[in-house]
N, C-alpha and C positions, 0 to 999 in steps of 0.2 A: 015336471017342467020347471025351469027356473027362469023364467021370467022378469023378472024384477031386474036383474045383472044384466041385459039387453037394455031396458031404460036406462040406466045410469049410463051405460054406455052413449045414448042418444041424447041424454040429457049433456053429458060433457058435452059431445061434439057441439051441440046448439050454444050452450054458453061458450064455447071456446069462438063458433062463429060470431053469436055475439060482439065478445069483449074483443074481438078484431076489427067487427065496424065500429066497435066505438073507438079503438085506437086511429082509425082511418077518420069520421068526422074529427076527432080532438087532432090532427094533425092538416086538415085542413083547415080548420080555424082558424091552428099557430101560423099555417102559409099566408091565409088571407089578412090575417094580421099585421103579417112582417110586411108584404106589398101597401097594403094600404098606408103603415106608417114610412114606410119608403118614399110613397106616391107625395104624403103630406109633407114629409121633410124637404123633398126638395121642389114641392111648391113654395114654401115659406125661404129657400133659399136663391129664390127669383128677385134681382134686383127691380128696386121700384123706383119711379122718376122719371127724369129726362134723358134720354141718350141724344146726341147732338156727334152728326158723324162727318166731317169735312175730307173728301175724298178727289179724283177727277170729276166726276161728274156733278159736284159741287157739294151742297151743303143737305143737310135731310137731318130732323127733328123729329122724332118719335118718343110718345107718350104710354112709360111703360107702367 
């Protein structure tokens, strides 16, 4: 019986599944990364202040 050549075979496959989920969390990461610093760039590119808008139905001041 050779036995031993059947593990190794199992053993691949598991490290091979393995090193796929860790490819898949290390790629969600980089995802949840890029969204977040997305999310923060262009909160910080909201203008702040006063908007003051004179239109027909007259004047309107908003506090941004």
């Amino acid at each position: 019986m050779h036995v031993p050549a059947r593990r190794s075979v199992q053993n691949e496959k598991a490290r091979t599944m393995n090193r796929n989920k860790l490819y898949a969390v290390i790629a969600a990461l980089v995802v949840a990364s890029l969204v977040l610093g997305y999310l923060f760039y262009k909160e910080r590119q909201k203008p702040t202040g006063i908007e003051i808008e004179i239109n027909d139905n007259g004047i309107s001041i908003d506090q941004k």
